[in-house]
N, C-alpha and C positions, 0 to 999 in steps of 0.2 A: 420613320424607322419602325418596322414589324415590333411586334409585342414579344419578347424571347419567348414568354409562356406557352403562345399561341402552340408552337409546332414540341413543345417538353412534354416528353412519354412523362407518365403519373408512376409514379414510387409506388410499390408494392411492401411495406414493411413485411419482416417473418415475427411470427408468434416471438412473444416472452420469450418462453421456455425454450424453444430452437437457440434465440441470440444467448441466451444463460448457458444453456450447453457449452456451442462453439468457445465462448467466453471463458467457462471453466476449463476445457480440453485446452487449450493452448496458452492459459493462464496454471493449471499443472505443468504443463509440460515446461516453461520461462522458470517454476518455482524448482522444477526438478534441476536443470540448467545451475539453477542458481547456488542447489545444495552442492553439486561437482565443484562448480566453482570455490565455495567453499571450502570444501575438501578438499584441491588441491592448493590452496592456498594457507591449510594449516598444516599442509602435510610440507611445503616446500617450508616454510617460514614459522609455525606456529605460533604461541598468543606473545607477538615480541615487539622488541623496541622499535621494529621494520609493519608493522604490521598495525601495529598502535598509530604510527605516523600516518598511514596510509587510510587508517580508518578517521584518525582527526582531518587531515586534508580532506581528503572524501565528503565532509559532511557541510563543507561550503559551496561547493557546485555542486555538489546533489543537490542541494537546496534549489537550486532552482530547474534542474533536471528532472528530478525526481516528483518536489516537493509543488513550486509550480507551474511545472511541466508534464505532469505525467496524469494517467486515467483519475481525472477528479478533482486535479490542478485547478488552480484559478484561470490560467490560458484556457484549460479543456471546458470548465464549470462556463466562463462567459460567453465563450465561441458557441457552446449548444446551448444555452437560456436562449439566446438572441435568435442562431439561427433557425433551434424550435419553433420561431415566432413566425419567421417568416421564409422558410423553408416548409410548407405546407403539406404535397404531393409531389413535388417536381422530382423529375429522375437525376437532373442533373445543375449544375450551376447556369443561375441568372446573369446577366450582366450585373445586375446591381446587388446581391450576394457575393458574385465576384471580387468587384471591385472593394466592396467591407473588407472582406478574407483579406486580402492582398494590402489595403491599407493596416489593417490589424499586424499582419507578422512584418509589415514593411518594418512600421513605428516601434514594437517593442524587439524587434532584432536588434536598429539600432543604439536604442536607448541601452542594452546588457551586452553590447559590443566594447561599449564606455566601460560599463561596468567589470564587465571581463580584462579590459585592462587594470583598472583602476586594483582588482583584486589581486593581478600578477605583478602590480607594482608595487602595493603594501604586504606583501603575503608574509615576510617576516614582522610586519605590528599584529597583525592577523593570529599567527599561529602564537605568540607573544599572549593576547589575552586568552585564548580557547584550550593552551596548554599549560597555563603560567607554572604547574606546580612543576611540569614534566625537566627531563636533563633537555641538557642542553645537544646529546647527541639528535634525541629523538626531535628537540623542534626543528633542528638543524634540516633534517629528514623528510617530515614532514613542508617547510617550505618547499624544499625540491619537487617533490608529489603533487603540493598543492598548483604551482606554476605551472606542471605540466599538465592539469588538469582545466584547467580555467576556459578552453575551449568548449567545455560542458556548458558551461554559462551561458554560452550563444543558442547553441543547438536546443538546450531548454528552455528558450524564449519561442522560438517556430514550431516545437514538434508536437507540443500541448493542442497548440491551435489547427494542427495537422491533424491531430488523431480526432480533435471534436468535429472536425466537419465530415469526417467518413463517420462516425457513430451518427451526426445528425439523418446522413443518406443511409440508414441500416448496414453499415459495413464496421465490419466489427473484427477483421481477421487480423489484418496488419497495425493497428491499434495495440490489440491484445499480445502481438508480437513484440512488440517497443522494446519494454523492459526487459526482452530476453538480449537485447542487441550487446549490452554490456559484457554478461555471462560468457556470450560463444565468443568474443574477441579474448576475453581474458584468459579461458579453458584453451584456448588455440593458441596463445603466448605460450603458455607454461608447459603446454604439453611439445609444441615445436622448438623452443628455446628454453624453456628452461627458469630459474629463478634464477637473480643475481643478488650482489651485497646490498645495494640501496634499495632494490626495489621498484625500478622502472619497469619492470615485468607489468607491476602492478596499476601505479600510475601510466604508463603511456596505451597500454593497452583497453583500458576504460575509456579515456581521451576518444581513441577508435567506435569504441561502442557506441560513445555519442553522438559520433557523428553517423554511425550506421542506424543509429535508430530514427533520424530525419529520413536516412535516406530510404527506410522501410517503409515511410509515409506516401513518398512520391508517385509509386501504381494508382493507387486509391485517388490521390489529387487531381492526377492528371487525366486520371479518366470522366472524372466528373466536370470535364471542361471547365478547371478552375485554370487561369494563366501563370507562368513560375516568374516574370518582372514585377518587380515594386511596381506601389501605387500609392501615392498621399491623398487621395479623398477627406481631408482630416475634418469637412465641415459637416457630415455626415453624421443628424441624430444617432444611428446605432451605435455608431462608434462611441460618443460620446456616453452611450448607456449600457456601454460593454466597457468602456472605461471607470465607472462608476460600481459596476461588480464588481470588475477585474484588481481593483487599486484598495479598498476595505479585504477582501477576499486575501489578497496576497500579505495586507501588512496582518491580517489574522494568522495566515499559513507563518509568516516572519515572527507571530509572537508563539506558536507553535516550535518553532524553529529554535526560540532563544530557549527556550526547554531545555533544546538536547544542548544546546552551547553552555547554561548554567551545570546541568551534568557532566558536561566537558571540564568545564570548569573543576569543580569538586573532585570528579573521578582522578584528576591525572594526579592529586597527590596519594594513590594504590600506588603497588608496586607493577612495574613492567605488563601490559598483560592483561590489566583489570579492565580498561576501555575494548579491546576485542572480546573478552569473555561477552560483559554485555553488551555488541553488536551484534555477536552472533547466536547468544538468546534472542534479542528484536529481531534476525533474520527470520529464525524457527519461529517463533509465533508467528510472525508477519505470513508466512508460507501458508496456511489454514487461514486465515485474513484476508488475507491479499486475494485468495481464490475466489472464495464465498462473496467479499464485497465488491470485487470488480464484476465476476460473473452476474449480479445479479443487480447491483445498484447502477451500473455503467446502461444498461440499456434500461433502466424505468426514470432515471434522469432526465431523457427527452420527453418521456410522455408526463410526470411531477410539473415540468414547466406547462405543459399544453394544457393538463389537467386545471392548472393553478391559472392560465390565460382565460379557460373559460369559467372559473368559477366553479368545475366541477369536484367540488369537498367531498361528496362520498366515491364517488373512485377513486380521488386519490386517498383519502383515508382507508378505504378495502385493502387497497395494492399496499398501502405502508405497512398494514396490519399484516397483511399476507407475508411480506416479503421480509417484515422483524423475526415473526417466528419461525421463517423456516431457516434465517441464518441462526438463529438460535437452535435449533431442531440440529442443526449439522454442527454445532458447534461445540456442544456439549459433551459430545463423547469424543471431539478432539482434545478437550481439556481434562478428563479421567484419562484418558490414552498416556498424555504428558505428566500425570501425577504417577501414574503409575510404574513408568519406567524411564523417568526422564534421563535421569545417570546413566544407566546401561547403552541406551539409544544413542546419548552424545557420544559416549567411547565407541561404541560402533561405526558412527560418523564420521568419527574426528583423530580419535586416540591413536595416532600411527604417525611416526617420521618425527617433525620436534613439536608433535600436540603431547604433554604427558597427562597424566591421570589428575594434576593437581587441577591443571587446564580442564578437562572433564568436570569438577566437583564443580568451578567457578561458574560454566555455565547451566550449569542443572539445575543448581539455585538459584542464577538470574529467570531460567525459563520459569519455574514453577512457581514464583513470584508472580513474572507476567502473565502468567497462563488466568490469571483474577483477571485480569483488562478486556479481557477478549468478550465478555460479554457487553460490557459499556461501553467499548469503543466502538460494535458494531450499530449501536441504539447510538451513538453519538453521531456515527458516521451519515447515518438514515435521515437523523433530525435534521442535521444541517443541510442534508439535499432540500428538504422542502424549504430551506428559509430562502435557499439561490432560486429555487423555483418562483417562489414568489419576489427576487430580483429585493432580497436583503441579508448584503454579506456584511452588513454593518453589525447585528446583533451576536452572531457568533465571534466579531472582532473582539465585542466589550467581554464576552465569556472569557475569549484568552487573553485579557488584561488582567484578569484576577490570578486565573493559572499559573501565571509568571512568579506572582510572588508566594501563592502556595508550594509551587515546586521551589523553588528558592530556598524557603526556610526549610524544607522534609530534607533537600538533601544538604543542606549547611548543618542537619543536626542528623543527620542518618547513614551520610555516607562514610564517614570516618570510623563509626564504631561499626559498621554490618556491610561496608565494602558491598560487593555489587550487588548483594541483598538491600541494600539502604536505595539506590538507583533506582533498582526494580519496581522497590515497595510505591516510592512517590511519583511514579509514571504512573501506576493504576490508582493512587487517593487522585490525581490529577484529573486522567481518566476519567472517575469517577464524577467528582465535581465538574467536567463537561458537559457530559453526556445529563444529569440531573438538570443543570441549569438551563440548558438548548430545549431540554422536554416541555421545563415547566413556559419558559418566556416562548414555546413554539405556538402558544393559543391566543399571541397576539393577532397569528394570520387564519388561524383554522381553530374554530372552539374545540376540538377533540379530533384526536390522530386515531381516538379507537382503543386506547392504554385501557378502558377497562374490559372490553372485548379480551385483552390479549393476558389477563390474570388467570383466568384458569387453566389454557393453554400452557402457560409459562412454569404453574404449578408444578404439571404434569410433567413437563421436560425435567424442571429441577428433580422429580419424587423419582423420576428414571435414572437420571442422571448419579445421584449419590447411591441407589439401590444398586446400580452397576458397578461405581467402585468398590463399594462394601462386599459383594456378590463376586467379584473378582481377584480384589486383594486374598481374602479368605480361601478362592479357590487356589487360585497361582502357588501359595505359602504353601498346601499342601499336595503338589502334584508332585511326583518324582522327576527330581532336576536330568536333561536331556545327558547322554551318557558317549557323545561324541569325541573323537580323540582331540578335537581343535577348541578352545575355546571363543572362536568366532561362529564355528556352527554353531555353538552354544547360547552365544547370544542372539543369533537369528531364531533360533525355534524358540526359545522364550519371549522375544517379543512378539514372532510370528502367533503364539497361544495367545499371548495378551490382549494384541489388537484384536485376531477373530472374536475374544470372547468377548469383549466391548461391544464391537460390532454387533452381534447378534443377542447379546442381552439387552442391550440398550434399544435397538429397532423392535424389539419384540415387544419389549415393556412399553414402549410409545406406541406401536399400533394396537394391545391390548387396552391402552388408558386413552383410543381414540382421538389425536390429534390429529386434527383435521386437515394440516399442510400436509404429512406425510401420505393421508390418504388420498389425496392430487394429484402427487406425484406417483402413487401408485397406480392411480386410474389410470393417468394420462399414459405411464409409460404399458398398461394393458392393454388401450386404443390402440398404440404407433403400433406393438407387437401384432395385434389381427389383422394389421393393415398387409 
């Protein structure tokens, strides 16, 4: 038998910054999707007892949808560590690449096939512990939603490992699509049909999206002469040390997981309301998150592992250095943005049909609570790439053993008295103690990531950072309020002032106090321009 290599065109990767582009562009566009979605869903239902269920169901098959399914997944993180290794130059699949892939989603399809029953069987002990405080109408509800949802649970067993083998071959489009699949099936219910009393608008329309977002994967699979029948290869070292990621990785993301379930917990004794306020602060933060760190950590993930195969510590420390501060760099003046007008913003978003103004207050305070997180959970998010690079998801597991019971106790003594401010707070002390602990215990693999390289940079972004709000608030206070007959124009041109003057206070104070990423980006985008 021929050698497949022999007659395999050589992969041509694009630049960095090309894949971070594309990444971002249609990684906004899924986030934008995502705030519609939203919108129409508090404008049909607002923060209620319909909405609450749908968000408690929700967070069990996301979990393995979302959580280890999705860009960054333990299916995604093991698929590219491995095929990193031995996906080299080839344009397209090997026989024996092949055959991995196909044993990989054969084994863990079935295995959450099980699983997906077993969840539609118990889903009333289920929703039982995850709602205990809640009525009885809404767990009622909630079961329903969750049953019709459990089909998520499959779809987030293959589509993780679908999206990592097109990132490992530089494709990065329908990947980065995934997570919009949910959005446009939900937005296309509600707008063609409508809401109804329980709620199946909501649940059965998700159900759809999961299964559209596998099927988003299959262009890219099958072009890369990957086959779509099972395969048991199960004696096959890789597997076995994609199994060995895959299995610490996922019960880490599980102790992640029991986070929001202990919050789940605590939150349902709020009134009606209080578990949507804070999911849809987590969506808004997540929106400036989710862009920044898919865009930019999704494609430096395959070369962290190649990096870490050969031994090469100062690339990969440069690129980690590089790539902290500029999600920090971008970060910054999305968190003055959200101090600044967090309330007015959400009513603009949301405040219409049965969202009321109380609904507004609850989530302005979970946002600008969370808006602290965003810096540690991007340093957290970064660290933990290098430790799967170097193929140990063991040491981030032991970090979220502790996590468990510090979030435990912040909100067994915080959520009762400061309601979704108590939530809020213990996600980012949580946060916090992650992202600290990963740093310190990351010099097990690499004596230095560069953390002193990145202090006077970080300075500088901070000296911007608060100069801008200061610089902003004091201006906004005294400009003459916009003199429109509507007051929705009115909150457009006031925010519309806020963000530009962020914007161009903050860029301006950072290229004057010379941070170096920004000047990169500046070059680089003065090349493409001559070009």
């Amino acid at each position: 038998m021929s050698d497949p290599n022999a007659t395999t065109p050589k992969l041509q990767p694009p630049s960095l910054l090309k894949s971070a582009g594309l990444i971002a562009a249609i990684t906004v566009a899924s986030k934008f999707l995502g705030l519609v979605r939203d919108q129409l869903i508090t404008h049909h239902y607002g923060a209620s007892l319909v909405t609450d269920a749908y968000f408690y169901a929700f967070q069990i098959p996301s979990f393995v949808l979302v959580l280890l399914g999705g860009l960054g997944g333990p299916f995604h993180t093991a698929t590219v560590s491995i095929l990193s290794k031995r996906v080299k130059d080839e344009a397209w699949a090997t026989e024996e690449v092949d055959v991995l892939v196909r044993t990989f989603w054969t084994v863990t399809g079935l295995i959450f096939s099980v699983a997906a029953g077993l969840v539609f069987l118990f889903a009333p002990a289920l929703v039982e512990v995850l709602a205990h405080h809640a009525s009885s109408g809404l767990k009622a509800t909630a079961v329903l939603h969750l049953r019709w949802m459990t089909p998520m649970i499959v779809c987030g067993s293959v589509v993780g490992i679908f999206c990592g083998v097109s990132n490992v071959y530089h494709r990065f489009t329908w990947p980065s699509f995934a997570p919009s699949a949910i959005n446009i099936t939900l937005i296309i219910w509600l707008l063609m049909l409508g809401p109804d009393p329980f709620g199946y608008a909501l649940c059965v329309s998700t159900s759809l999206g999961a299964l559209l977002q596998v099927m988003m994967q299959l262009p890219d699979y099958i072009s890369l002469k990957f086959k779509l029948w099972p395969a048991f290869d199960t004696h096959s070292p890789d597997l076995k040390t994609m199994g060995e990621l895959f299995f610490p990785q996922a019960v880490g993301t599980t102790i992640g997981q029991i986070n929001i379930y202990v919050a789940m917990f605590f939150i349902s004794q709020l009134a009606a309301g209080g578990w949507t306020a804070f999911v849809l602060a987590n969506r808004l933060i997540q929106l400036p998150i989710g862009v920044l760190t898919i865009a930019l950590l999704v494609p430096l993930f395959p070369r962290f592992s190649r990096w870490a195969e050969e031994q090469n510590t100062d690339a990969l420390r440069h690129h980690f250095k590089q790539g902290i501060i500029a999600l920090w760099l971008a970060s910054f003046p999305m968190i003055a943005y959200i101090w600044l007008v967090a309330e007015p913003g959400i009513a603009l978003l949301f405040e219409r049909g049965e969202f009321t103004a109380h609904d507004t207050q609850q989530v302005a305070i979970a946002l600008v609570v969370l808006s602290l997180s965003v810096i540690p959970y991007m340093l957290r998010d970064a660290v933990t790439r290098v430790f799967y690079a170097y193929n140990d998801s063991k040491t981030p597991l032991y970090v979220g053993l502790g996590a468990i019971v510090i979030n435990a106790v912040l909100n067994a003594y915080l959520v009762k008295p400061l309601g979704v401010a108590g939530i809020a707070g213990a996600t980012v002390v949580v946060t916090v103690y992650n992202a600290v602990m990963l740093t310190w215990l990351s010099r097990r693999h690499i004596r230095s990531l560069g953390f002193r390289l990145m202090v006077v940079p970080t300075l500088k972004l901070v000296v911007a950072f608060l100069v801008t709000v200061v610089v902003t608030q004091w201006t906004m206070a005294r400009l003459p309020q916009p003199a429109y007959t509507t007051a929705l124009y009115n909150q457009v041109i006031v925010l519309a002032e806020t963000g530009g003057m962020v914007a161009v206070l903050y860029t301006s104070l950072v290229w004057l106090l010379r941070v170096e990423e920004l000047t990169l980006v500046v070059d680089r985008l003065r090349a493409r321009l001559r070009r």
